[in-house]
Each structure stands twice: as C-alpha cells, then as structure tokens.
N, C-alpha and C positions, 0 to 999 in steps of 0.2 A: 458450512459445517463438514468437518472430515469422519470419516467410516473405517475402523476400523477391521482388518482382516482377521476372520478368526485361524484361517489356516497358517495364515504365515507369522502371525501375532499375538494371538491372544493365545492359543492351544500349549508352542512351545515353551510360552512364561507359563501358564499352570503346568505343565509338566515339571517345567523347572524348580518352580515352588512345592510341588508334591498336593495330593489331595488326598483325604482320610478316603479308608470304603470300608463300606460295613457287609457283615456277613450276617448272615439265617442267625447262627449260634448269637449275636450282637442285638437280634432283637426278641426279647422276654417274651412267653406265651401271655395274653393278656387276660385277666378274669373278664367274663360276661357282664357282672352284676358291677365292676369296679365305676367310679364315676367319669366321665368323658370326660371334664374339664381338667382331672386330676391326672387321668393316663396321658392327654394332652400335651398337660405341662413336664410332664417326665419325659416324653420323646423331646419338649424345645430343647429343655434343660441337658440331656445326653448328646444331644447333638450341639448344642452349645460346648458340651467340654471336647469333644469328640473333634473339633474345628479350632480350636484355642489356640494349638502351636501353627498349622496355616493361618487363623489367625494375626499373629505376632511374624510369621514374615511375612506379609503382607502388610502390618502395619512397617515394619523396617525397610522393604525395598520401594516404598512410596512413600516415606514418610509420612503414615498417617497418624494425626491426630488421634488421643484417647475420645473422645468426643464422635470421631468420625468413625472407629471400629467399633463404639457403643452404640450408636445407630443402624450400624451394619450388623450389628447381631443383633439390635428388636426386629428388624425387617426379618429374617432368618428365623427368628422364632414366631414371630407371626404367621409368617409362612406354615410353619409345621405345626405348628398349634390347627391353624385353620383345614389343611388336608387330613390332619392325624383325626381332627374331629369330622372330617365326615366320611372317614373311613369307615369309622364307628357307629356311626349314625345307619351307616349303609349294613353294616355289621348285622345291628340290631333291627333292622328291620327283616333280613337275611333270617335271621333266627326267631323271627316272630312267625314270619308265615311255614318256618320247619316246626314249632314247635305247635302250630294250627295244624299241619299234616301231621306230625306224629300222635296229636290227640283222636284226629279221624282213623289213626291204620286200625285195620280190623283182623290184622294177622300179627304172629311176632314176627314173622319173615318181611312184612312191610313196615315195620318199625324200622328192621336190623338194615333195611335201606336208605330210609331218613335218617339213623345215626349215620351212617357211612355218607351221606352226602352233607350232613352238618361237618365231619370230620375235612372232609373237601374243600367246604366256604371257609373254615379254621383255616388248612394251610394255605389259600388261597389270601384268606386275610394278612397272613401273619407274610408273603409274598408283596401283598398290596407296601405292607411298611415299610419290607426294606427297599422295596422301590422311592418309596415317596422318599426316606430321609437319603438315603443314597442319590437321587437327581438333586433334593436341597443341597445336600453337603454340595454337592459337584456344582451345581447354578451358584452357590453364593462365593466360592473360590472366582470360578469365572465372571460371576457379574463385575467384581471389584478389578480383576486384572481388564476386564476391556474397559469399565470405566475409569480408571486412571491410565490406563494404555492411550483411550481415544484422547484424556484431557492432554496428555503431555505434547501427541500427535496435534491437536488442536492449537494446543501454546505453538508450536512450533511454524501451524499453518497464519496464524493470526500475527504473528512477528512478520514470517513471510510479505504476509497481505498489508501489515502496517508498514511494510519497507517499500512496499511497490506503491502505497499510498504516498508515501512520502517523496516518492521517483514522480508519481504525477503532481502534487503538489508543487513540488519544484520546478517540473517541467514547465507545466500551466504558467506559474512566473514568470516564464523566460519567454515564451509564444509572441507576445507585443514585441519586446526587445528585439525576436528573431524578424520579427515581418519588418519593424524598423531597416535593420538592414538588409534585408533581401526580400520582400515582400513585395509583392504582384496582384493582379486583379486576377491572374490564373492559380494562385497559391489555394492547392485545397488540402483536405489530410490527404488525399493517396499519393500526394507529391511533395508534402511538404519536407522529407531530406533529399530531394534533388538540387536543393538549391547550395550544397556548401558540400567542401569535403567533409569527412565524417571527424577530423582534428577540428574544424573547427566550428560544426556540428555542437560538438561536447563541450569546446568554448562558450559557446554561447545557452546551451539547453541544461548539461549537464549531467546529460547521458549520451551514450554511443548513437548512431545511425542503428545498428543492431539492435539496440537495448529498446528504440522509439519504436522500431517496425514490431518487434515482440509483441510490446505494450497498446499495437495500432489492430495487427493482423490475429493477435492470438500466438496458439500453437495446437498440436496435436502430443496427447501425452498418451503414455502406452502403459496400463493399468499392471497392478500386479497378476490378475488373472490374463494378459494380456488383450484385453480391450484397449480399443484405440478412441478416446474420446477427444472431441475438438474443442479445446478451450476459447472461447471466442476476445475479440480486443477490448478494449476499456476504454472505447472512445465514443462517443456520438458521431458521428460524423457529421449529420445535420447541423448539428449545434456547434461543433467546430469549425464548419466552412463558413456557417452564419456569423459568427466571431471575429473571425479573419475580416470577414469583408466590412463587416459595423467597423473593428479597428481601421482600416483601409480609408474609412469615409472618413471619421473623428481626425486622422490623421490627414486628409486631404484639406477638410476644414481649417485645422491648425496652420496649417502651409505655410502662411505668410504672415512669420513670427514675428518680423519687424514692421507690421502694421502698429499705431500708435493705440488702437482700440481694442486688439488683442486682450485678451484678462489672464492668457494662462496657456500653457504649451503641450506638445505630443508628449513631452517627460511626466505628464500629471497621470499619464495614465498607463505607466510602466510601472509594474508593483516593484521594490526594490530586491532587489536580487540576491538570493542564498550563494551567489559566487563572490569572486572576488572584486567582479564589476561592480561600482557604486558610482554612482551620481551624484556630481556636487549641489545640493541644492539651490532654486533659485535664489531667493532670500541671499545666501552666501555671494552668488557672481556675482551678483547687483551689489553688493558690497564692497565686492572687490573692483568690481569698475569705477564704482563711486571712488574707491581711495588712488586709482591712477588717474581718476579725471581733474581729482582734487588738489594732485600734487603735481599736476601735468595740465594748468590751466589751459584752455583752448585744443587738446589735442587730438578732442575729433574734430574739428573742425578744419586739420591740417593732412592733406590728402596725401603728405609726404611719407607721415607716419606710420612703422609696421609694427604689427604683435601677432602675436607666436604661443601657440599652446604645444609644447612639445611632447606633453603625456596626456593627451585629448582621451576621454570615454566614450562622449555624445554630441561632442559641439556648443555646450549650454556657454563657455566662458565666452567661444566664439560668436556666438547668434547673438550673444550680448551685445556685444563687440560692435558687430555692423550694425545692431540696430542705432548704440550711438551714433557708429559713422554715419549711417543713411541719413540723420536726422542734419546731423552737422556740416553734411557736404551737400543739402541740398540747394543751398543758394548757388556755391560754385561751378555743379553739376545737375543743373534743372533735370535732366535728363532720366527715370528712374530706370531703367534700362542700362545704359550707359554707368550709372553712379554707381550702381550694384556690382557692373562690370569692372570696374575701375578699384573697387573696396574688396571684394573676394580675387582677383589676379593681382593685385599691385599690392594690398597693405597686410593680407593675413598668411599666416603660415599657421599650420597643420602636423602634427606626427603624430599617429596613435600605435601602442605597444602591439597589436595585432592585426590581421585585414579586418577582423568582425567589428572592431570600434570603429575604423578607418572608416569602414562604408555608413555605418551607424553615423557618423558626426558629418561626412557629404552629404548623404541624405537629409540631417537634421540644418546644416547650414546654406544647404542652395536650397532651400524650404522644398523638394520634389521636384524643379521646374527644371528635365533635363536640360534644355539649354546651359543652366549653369552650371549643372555638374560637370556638363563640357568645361565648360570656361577654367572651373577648378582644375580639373585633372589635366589640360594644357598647361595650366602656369608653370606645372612645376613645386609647387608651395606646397603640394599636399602627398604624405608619403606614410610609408608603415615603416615602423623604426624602432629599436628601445635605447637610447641614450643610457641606460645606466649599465647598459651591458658591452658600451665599446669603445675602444681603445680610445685618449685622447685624440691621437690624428685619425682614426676613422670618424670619430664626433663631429670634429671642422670639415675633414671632408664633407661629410652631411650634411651640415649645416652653409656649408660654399656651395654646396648644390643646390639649395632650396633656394636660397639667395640670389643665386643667375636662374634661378629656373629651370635647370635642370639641365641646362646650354656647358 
C-alpha cells in the first residue's frame, strides 16, 4: 500500500482547489436556552452550504459520483453535529457552576466578576466554534483530496506491481527451458545470468540480464523526503536453487528417451511458453513419423538413411527419429554404443534458428551423456542457422556443409 505525501501532494491540490474559512462575524451568538440538537444541525447545515462549491470541484476533478459526495457530506456533518454538540454540553455545564456562584456572591462587586467571567466562557465559546467548523471545513477538503490522491497513486502502484507480476510469471515459465539449455548442478539464483549473453538471456526468459538481477537483488529507492529505503528481491532463493535441482534430477531420470519403457519426456515439464518458442507436441511427431514410416516402408531400418530438422526448437522430431532408428538398427548394430554413434553422426542433421534452441535440442537428443554431445558437434550435422533468411546460394552452401561435415 502506497502513502501519500501531504507536502508535496495533498497540500498543493487543496490549495489549488481553494478552501472556504470562516470568520468570528460567520458564526451567530448562540442562545443558552436554545435546543442542542437544533443549534447542532444549523452549524452541519451552514457548513454543508459553506463547502458546496469545493464541493462540486472536487466532485469534477476526480470524478466523483453523486452518491460518493453525498456520503462525504453525512461524514462532514456528523462530524459537526457531534463537536458542535459537545461544545454545548461543555457550555452548559460552564454556566451551571457560574450561575451556582453567582447565586452564592454576597457582594454586587462579586457578582460583577461572575458576569465578566461568564462573558469570558461566551467569547471563549463562540472561539471554540469557529475553530471546530474551520478544522471540519479544512479536514474534509483534505481528507477527499489524499483519499483520491492515495487511490490514483495506488491504481498506478498496483499496475506497476501487476506488470512485475506478470515479468515473474513469465520469467518462472521460462526457468526449466533455460536450465534445459544451459543448466548445471552449480546453477543457483546468484548465478543464474552467467550462463548466456544477455541477447540471449532475453531469448530465452524474456526479460533482460538487468531487468532478472532487479527482480533477484532489489533496489535502493530515495524517498521524497530523501530516505533512502532498500526494496529487497522477489525471489526465494531457497526455493529457487531447490527447483533447479528437483528440475536437474526429473531431467536426468528422463535422459534416455529412446528407452522403449519410458512413458513421457523432459518436454512434459516445460510450461509452454509466452514467446514465440513453441513445442511441437508429442502426439504430433509420432504422427508425423508414423506417416514417413508409412510411406517410407523399412526406412529405419536402413542405416543409409538421413533426416533433417532444419527449424529445430527442442529436438522432439529428432529424439523421435532415433528412437525409431535405435529400435530398427538394432539387429545390424548389436552394438548400443556404436548404434547410437552411427545414428546421431551419420543419419541426422540439425539447424535451429538460434544458439538457445541449438543447445536446448543437443542436450535434449544426446539424452545429457556428454560423450554424445561430443559425437554430435564433431559431425558437423548440427549448426545455428535460419534458412528463411538466406540467400539461395548461401542455403546450399549450408546445407553442402552439413552434408560433408563440415570438411
């Protein structure tokens, strides 16, 4: 909840709005005998017309409601109603115990002092009033301007705070995806943007290296009275480094996606992404491999055979890929070591439009086990590239280089 400054905010909008003030001459000598509830309602009532044009700008520069300035003048008159009656109160009892001494004086010269000190409590009374409606009038100009001052200040903090909500919301989505590809068993928050430039940082998270450390470290902000308060970060850390690493194991478990007993892959547990990275669904490759397998009888089972994702995300069409090859070439290549070798160097090829897919879809196709990622990044086969952005003979070039391996 945000606080409004009265010096710097609330003071110069009543100023600017204007405030009534009332003078001695503004408030009526009042009878002794008249009745309290009635003198009561004749101060709310004057002070109700007395306030009507602040008022009316006040309803126009906040646009309030009939409803909301009719609430705001019972509060107002409650108010005066309730001081005015125990001004009164205070009055009459003032004038009970002079009118008990004036019955005891025993001189006229001790009379003529009890008058003169009732005359005293009078203007002292009639002082008391214009003070009371004078702080009302002035409190209820200013109570309206800080409480619509603080709400707008508020709407404006709470945007803020829904905008940064929605910065970590996003962020949080992206956290698995980021440890996918660059994720370590030393990955914690105090280091989690070491690991990329901050271009591709923002690729992958969707905010800046700057915008994440903000959001991690805090900040120190320097008040209008100049205090310097330290806003602290919006992260757990506990609960973040414990995240990383549970992800880190679920994803070690998964590893070896072309086991035939697997039920389900590290992509199950990537929330889908407010960028423009999306993942093909399983259900989808398995389809799609189903209809090259279909139309392409025997062709994992031919070690001859290459295929080619040239606008890769994650590796899912890929890992498909080999897990038919693995199944199909294992008569010919007893070998799983060897087979594995032989089906990620010799039959696949690789291009993803960025390095962050690129290392996302090695990690996800050599299931973690560097050895292969060796293997991979010798072939040749696997490269960062966007095909729809280059020149026909840069294309073939590219595509003659993958092809020899990069020889």
């Amino acid at each position: 909840n945000v606080q409004v400054d009265a010096e710097t905010v609330i003071n110069p909008k009543v100023a600017q709005l204007g405030k009534p003030v009332w003078s001695i001459e503004d408030i009526q000598p009042v009878d002794r005998d008249a009745p309290r509830a009635k003198t009561a309602a004749e101060f709310a009532a004057a002070v109700a017309e007395k306030l009507a044009p602040t008022r009316e700008k006040l309803k126009d520069e906040y646009g309030l409601s009939a409803k909301q300035v009719e609430r705001d003048e019972r509060v107002t008159q409650a108010q005066v109603t309730t001081e005015v009656e125990r001004a009164l109160v205070e009055r009459e009892i003032a004038n009970k115990h002079l009118d008990d001494e004036l019955a005891d004086a025993a001189t006229e010269a001790e009379a003529e002092v009890i008058e003169a000190k009732r005359a005293e409590h009078d203007q002292a009374f009639q002082d008391n009033l214009l003070a009371i409606v004078n702080r009302i009038t002035d409190s209820a100009t200013t109570e309206v301007v800080a409480r619509e001052e603080t709400k707008e200040v508020q709407k404006r903090a709470n945007e803020t705070m829904d905008d940064t909500r929605a910065h970590l919301r996003g962020f949080a989505r992206t956290i698995p995806m980021f440890l996918m590809a660059y994720g370590q068993r030393g990955t914690t928050l105090a280091n989690f943007d070491d690991y990329t430039p901050d271009d591709e940082f923002k690729i992958i998270t969707g905010i800046t290296e700057d915008e994440f450390r903000l959001l991690r470290d805090g900040q120190e902000v320097t008040e209008a009275d100049g205090k310097v308060v330290q806003i602290p970060g919006m992260f757990d850390e506990a609960v973040f480094n414990q995240s990383i690493q549970e992800f880190l194991d679920k994803k070690e478990v998964l590893a070896n996606y072309f086991d035939a007993a697997q039920t389900e892959n590290i992509f199950a547990y990537i929330p889908q992404q407010k960028t423009s990275l999306v993942f093909t669904p399983e259900a989808v490759v398995k389809m799609m491999v189903d209809v090259v397998e279909a139309e392409n009888p025997g062709i994992f089972e031919d070690p001859t055979k290459t295929f080619a994702d040239l606008f890769s995300t994650a590796g899912l069409f890929l890992m498909e890929l080999v897990r038919r090859l693995d199944t199909g070439l294992a008569e010919q290549i007893p070998d799983e070591d060897e087979r594995l070798r032989h089906i990620l160097t010799k039959q696949l090829f690789e291009m993803s439009h960025n390095p962050t897919l690129h290392e996302i879809t090695i990690e996800a196709v050599s299931g973690g086990v560097p050895e292969r990622k060796q293997w991979m990044k010798d072939s040749g086969h696997y490269q960062v590239g966007d095909l729809r952005k280059m020149t026909p003979e840069d294309r073939q070039r590219t595509v003659d280089d993958m092809l020899t391996g990069g020889q």
